[in-house]
DSSP file (Angstrom, degrees, kcal/mol; ACC not computed):
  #  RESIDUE AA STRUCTURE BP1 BP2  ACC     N-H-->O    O-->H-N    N-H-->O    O-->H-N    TCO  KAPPA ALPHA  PHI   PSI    X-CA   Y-CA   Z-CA
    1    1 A X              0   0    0      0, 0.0     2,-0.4     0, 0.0     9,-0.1   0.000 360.0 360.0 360.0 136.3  -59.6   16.0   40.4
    2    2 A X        -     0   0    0      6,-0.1     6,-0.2     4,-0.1     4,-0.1  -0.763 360.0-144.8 -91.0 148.9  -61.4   14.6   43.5
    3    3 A X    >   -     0   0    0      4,-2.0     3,-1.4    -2,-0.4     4,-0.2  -0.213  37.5 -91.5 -53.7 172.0  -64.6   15.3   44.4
    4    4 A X  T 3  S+     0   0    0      1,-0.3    -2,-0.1     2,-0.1    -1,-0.0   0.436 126.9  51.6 -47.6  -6.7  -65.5   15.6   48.2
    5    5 A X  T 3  S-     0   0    0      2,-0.2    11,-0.3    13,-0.0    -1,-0.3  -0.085 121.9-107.2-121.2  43.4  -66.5   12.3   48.5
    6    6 A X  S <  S+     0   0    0     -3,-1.4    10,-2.0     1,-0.1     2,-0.3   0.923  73.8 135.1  39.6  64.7  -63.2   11.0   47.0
    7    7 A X        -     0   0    0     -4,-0.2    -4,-2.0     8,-0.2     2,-0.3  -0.983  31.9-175.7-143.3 168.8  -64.5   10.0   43.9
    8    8 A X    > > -     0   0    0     -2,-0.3     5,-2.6     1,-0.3     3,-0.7  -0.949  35.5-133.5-157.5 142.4  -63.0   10.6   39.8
    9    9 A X  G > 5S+     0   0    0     -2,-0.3     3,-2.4     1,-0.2     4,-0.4   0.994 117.3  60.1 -61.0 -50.9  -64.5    9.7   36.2
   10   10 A X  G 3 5S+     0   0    0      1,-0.3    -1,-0.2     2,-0.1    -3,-0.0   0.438 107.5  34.7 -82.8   4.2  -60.8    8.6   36.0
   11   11 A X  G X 5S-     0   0    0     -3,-0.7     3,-4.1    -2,-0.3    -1,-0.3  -0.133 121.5-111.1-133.2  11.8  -61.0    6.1   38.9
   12   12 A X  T < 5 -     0   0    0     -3,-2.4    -3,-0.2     1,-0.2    -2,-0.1   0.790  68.3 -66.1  57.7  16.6  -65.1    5.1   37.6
   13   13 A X  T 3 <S+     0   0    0     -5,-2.6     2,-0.6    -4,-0.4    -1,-0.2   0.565  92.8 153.9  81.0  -3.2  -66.6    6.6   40.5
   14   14 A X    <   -     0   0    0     -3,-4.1    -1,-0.3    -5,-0.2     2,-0.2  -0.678  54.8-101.0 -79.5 142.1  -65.1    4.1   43.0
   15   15 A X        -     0   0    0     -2,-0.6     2,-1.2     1,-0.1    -8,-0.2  -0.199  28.2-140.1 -57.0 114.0  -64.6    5.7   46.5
   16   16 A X        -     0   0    0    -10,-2.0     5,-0.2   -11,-0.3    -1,-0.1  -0.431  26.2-117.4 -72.6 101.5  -61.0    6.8   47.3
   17   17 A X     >  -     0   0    0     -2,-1.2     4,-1.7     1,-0.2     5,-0.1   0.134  17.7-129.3 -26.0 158.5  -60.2    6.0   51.1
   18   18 A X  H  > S+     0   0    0      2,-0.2     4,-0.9     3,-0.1    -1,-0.2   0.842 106.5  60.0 -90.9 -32.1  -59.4    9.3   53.1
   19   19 A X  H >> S+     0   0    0      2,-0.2     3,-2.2     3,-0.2     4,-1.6   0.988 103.6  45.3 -37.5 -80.3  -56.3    7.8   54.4
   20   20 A X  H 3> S+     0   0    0      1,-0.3     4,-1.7     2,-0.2     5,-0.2   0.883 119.6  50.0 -62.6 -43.1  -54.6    7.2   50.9
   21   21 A X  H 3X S+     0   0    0     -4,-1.7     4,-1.5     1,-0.3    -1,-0.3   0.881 107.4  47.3 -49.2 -33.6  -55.8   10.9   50.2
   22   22 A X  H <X S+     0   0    0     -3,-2.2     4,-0.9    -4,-0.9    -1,-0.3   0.819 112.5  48.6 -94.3 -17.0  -54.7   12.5   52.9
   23   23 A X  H  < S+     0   0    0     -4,-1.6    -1,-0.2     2,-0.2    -2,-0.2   0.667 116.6  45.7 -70.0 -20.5  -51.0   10.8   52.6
   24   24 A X  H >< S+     0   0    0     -4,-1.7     3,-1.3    -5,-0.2    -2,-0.2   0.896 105.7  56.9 -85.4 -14.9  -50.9   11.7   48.9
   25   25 A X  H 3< S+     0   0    0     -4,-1.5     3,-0.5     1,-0.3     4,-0.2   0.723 109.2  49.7-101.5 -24.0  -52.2   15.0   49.9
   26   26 A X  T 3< S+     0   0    0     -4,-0.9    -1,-0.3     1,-0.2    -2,-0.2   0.457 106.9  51.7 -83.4   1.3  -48.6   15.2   52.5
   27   27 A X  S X  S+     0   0    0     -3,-1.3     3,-2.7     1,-0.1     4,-0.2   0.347  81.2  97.2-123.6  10.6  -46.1   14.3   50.0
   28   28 A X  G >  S+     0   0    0     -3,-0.5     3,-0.5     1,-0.3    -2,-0.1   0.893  78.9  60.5 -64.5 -37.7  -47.3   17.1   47.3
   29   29 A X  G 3  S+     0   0    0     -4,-0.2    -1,-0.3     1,-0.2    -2,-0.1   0.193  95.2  64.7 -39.6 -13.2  -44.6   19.5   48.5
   30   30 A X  G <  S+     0   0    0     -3,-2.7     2,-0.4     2,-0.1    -1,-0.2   0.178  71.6 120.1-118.3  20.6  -42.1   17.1   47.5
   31   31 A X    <   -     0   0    0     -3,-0.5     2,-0.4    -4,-0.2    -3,-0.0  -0.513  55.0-142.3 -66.0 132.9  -42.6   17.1   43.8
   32   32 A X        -     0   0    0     -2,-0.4     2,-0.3     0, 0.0    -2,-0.1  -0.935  13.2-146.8-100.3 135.7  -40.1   17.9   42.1
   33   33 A X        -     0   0    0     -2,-0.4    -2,-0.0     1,-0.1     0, 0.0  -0.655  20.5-112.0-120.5 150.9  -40.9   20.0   38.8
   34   34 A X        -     0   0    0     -2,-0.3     2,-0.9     1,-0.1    -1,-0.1  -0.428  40.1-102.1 -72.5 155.4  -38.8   19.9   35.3
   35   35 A X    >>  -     0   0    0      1,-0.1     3,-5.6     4,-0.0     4,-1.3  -0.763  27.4-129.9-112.7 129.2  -37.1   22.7   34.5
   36   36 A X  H 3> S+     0   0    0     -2,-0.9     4,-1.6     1,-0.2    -1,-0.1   0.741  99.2  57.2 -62.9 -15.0  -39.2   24.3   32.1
   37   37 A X  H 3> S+     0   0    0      2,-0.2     4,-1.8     1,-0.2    -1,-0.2   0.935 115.8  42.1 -38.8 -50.1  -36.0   25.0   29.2
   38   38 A X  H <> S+     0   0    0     -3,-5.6     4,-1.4     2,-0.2    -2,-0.2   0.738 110.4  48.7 -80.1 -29.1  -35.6   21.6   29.4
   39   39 A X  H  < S+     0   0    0     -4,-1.3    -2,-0.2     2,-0.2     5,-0.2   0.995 116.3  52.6 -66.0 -61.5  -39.5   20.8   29.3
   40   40 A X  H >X S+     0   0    0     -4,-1.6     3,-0.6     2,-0.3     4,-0.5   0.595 113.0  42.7-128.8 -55.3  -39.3   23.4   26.1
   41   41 A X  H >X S+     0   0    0     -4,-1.8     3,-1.6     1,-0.3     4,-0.9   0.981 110.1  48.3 -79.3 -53.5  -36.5   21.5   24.4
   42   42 A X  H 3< S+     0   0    0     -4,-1.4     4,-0.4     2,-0.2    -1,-0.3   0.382 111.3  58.2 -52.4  -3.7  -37.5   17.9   24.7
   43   43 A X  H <> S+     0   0    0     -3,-0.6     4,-0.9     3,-0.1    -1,-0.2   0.380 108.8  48.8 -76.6 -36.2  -41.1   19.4   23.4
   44   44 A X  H << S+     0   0    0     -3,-1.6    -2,-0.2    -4,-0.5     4,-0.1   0.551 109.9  45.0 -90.8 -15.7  -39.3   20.5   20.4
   45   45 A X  T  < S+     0   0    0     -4,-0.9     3,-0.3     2,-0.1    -3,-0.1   0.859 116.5  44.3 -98.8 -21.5  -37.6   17.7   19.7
   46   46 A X  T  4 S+     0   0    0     -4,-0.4     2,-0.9     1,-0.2    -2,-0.2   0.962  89.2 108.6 -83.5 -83.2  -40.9   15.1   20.2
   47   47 A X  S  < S+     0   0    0     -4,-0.9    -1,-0.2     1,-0.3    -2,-0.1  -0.580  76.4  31.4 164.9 -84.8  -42.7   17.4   18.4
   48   48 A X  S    S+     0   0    0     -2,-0.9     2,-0.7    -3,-0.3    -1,-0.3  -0.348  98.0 132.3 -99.2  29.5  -43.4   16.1   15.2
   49   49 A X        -     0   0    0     -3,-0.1     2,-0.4     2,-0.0    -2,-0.1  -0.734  34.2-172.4 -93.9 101.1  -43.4   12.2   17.1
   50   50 A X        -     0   0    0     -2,-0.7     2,-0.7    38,-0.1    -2,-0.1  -0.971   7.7-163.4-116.8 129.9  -46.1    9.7   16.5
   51   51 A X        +     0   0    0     -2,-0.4     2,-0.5    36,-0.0    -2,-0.0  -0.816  24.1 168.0-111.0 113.6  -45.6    6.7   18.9
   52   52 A X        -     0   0    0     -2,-0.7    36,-1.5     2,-0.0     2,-0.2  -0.900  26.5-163.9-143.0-172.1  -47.6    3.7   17.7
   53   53 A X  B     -A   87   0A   0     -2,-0.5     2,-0.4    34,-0.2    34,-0.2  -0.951  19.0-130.4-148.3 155.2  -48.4   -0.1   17.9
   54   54 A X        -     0   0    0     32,-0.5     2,-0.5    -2,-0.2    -2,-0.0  -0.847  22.0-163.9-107.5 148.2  -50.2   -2.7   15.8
   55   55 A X        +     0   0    0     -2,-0.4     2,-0.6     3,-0.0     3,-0.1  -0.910  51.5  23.2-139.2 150.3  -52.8   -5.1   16.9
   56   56 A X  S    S+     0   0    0     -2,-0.5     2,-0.2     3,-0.0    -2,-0.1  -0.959 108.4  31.0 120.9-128.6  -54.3   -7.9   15.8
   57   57 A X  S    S-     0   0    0     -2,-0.6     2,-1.2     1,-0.1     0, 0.0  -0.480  87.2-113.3 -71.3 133.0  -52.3  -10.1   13.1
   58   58 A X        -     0   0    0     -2,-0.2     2,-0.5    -3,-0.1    -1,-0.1  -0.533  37.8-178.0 -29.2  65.5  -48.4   -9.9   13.7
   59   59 A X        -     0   0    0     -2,-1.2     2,-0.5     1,-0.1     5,-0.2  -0.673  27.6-110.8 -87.7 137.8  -46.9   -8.2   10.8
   60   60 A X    >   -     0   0    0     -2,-0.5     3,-1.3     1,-0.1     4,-0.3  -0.300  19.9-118.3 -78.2 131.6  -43.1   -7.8   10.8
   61   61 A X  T 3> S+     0   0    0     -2,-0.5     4,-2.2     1,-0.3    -1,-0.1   0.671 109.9  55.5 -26.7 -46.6  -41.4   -4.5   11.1
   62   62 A X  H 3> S+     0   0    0      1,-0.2     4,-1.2     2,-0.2    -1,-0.3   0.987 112.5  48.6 -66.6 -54.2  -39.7   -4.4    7.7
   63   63 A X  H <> S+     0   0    0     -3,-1.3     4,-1.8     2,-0.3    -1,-0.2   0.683 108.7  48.5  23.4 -98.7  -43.1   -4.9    6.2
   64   64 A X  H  4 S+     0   0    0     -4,-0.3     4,-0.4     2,-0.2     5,-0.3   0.962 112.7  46.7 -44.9 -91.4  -44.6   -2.7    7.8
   65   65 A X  H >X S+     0   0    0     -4,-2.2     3,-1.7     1,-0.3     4,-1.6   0.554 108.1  52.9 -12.7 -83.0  -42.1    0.0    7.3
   66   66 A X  H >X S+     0   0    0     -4,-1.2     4,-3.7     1,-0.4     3,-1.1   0.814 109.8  48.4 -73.5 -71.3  -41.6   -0.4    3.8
   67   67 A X  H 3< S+     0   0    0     -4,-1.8    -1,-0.4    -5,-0.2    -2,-0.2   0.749 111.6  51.7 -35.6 -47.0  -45.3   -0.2    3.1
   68   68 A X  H <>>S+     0   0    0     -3,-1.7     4,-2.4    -4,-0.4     5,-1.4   0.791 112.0  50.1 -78.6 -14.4  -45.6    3.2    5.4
   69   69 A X  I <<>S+     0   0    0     -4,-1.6     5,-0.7    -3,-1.1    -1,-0.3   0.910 106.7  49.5 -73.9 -37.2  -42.8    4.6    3.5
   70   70 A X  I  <5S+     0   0    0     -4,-3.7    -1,-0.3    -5,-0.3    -2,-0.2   0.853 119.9  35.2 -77.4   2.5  -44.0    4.0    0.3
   71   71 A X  I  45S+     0   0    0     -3,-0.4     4,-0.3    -4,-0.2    -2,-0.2   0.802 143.0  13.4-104.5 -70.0  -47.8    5.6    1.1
   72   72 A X  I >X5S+     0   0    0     -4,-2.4     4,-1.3     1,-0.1     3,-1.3   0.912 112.7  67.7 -84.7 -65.5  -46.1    8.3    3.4
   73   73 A X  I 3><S+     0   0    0     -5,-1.4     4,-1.2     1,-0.3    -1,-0.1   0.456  90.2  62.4 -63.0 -28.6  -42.2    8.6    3.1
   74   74 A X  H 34<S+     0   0    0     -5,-0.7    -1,-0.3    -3,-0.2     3,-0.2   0.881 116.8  34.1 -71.1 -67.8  -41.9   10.1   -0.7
   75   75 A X  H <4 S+     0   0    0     -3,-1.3    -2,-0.2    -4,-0.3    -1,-0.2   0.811 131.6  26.8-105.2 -39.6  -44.1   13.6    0.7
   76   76 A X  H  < S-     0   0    0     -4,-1.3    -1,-0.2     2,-0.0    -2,-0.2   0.409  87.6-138.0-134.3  16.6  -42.8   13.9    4.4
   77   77 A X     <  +     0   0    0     -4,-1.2     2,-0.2    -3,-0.2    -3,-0.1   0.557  41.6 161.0  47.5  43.0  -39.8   12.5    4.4
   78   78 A X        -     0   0    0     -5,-0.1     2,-0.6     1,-0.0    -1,-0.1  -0.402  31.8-141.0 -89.5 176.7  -39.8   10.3    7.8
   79   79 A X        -     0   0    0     -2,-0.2     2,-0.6    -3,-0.1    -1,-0.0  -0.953  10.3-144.1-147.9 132.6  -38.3    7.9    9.0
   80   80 A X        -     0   0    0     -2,-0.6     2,-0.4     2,-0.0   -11,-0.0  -0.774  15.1-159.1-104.9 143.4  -39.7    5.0   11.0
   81   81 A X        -     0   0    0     -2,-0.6     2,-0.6     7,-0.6     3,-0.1  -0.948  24.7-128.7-120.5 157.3  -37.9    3.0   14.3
   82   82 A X        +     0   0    0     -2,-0.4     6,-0.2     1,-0.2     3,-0.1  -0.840  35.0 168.2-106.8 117.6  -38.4    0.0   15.6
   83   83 A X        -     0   0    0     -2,-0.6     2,-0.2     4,-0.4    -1,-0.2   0.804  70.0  -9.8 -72.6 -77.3  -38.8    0.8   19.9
   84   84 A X  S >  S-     0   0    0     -3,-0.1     3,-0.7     1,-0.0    -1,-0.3  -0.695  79.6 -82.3-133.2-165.5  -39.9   -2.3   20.5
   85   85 A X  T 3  S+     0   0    0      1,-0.3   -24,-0.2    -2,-0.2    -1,-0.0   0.903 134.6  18.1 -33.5 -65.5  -41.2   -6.0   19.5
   86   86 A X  T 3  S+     0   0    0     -4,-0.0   -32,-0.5   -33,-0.0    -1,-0.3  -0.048 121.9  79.0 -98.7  16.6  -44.8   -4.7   19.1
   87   87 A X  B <    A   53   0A   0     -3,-0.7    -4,-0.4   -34,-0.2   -34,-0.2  -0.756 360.0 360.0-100.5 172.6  -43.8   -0.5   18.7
   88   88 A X              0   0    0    -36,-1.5    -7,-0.6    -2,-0.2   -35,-0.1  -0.011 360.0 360.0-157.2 360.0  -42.4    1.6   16.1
């Protein structure tokens, strides 16, 4: 949310030009909003969804995996995927 002088914690307090405000402030009408069934299902299905990444040393998926199953997988019966290089 801006303040009056165009400023946001999320933007650190630097000053937002009045221009760029007032042009996002014209295109707000054109938003298009999810339709909230759909919001409702895709909510239900992410749900129980933990999205993560490692950092620091490189370990390799199967590893990884293997370890989380054997601390985790036995009680809560998940199931890990590979997203990307560095996601699961």
């Amino acid at each position: 949310m801006l303040n009056s002088g165009g400023q946001n914690r999320a933007n650190k307090g630097v000053t937002i030009p009045s221009e760029i405000i007032e042009q996002t402030k014209s295109h707000l009408g054109s938003i298009v909003e999810p339709d909230q069934e759909e919001v409702a299902q895709i909510t239900y299905e992410w749900k129980f969804t933990l999205v993560g990444r490692l950092l620091g040393r490189k370990i390799p998926f199967f590893i990884f995996a293997t370890e989380a199953k054997k601390r985790w997988g036995y009680k809560l019966g998940f199931r890990i995927v590979r997203w990307s290089k560095d996601a699961f």
